[in-house]
PLY file of the C-alpha trace (Angstrom):
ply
format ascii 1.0
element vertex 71
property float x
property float y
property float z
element edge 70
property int vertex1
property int vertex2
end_header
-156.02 -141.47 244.98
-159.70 -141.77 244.86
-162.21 -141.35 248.07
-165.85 -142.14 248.10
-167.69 -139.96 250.94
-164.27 -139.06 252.41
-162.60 -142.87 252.68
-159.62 -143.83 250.38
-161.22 -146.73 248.29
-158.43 -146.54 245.44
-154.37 -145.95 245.73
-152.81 -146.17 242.24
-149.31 -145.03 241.88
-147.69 -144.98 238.40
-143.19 -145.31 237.26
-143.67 -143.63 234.31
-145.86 -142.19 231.85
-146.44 -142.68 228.56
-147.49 -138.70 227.28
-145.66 -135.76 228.41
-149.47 -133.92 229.07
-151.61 -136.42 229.97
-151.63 -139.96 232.26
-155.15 -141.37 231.66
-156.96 -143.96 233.78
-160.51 -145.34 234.41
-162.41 -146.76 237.56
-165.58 -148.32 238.40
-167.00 -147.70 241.19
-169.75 -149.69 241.84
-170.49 -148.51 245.53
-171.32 -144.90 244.21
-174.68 -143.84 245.25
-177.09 -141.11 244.96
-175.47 -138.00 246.76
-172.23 -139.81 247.47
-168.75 -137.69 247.03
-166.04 -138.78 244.75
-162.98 -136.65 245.12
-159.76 -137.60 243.10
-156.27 -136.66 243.65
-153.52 -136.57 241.27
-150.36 -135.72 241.98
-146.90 -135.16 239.38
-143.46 -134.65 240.20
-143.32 -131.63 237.85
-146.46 -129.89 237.85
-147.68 -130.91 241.55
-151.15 -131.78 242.53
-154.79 -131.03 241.34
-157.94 -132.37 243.25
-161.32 -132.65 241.62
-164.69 -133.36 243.93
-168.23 -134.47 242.43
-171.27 -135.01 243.92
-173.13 -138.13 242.21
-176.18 -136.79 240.71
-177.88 -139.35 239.00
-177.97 -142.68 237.60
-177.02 -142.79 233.81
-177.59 -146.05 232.12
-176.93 -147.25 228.63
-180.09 -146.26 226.05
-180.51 -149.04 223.23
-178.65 -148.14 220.07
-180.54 -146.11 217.66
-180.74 -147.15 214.11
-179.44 -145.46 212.01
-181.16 -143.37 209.03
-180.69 -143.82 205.62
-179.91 -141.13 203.24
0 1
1 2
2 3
3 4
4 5
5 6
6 7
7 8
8 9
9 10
10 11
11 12
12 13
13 14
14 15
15 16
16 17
17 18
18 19
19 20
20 21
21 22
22 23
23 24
24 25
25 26
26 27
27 28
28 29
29 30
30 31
31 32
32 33
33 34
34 35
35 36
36 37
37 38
38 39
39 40
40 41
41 42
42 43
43 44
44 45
45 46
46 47
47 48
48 49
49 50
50 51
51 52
52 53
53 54
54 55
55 56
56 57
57 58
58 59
59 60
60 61
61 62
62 63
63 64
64 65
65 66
66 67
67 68
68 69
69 70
């Protein structure tokens, strides 16, 4: 489960997985703003839950792609 600024805005629930350490996934959240609170939830039949909370900090936008040097 993910929650911006306390409010469930994604519910993902998975059958299986396909590594016995690690179930990977990746959101966009496009309502994130300055200051906002993203807290994720995870939960496992095995190992039981973990909870992570950040604050959003800043904006971080793609930089051009450097060219490269030659040797």
């Amino acid at each position: 489960m993910v929650k911006l600024n306390g409010e469930e805005i994604i519910g993902q629930k998975f059958r299986s997985q396909g590594d016995s350490q690690i179930q990977r996934v990746e959101y966009t959240i496009i309502d994130a703003r300055l200051g906002d609170e993203i807290e994720v939830v995870a939960g496992c039949s095995i190992s039981g839950r973990k909870k992570a909370t950040i604050i959003v900090e800043e904006t971080v936008r793609e930089e051009e792609e450097m060219p490269q040097e030659e040797d």
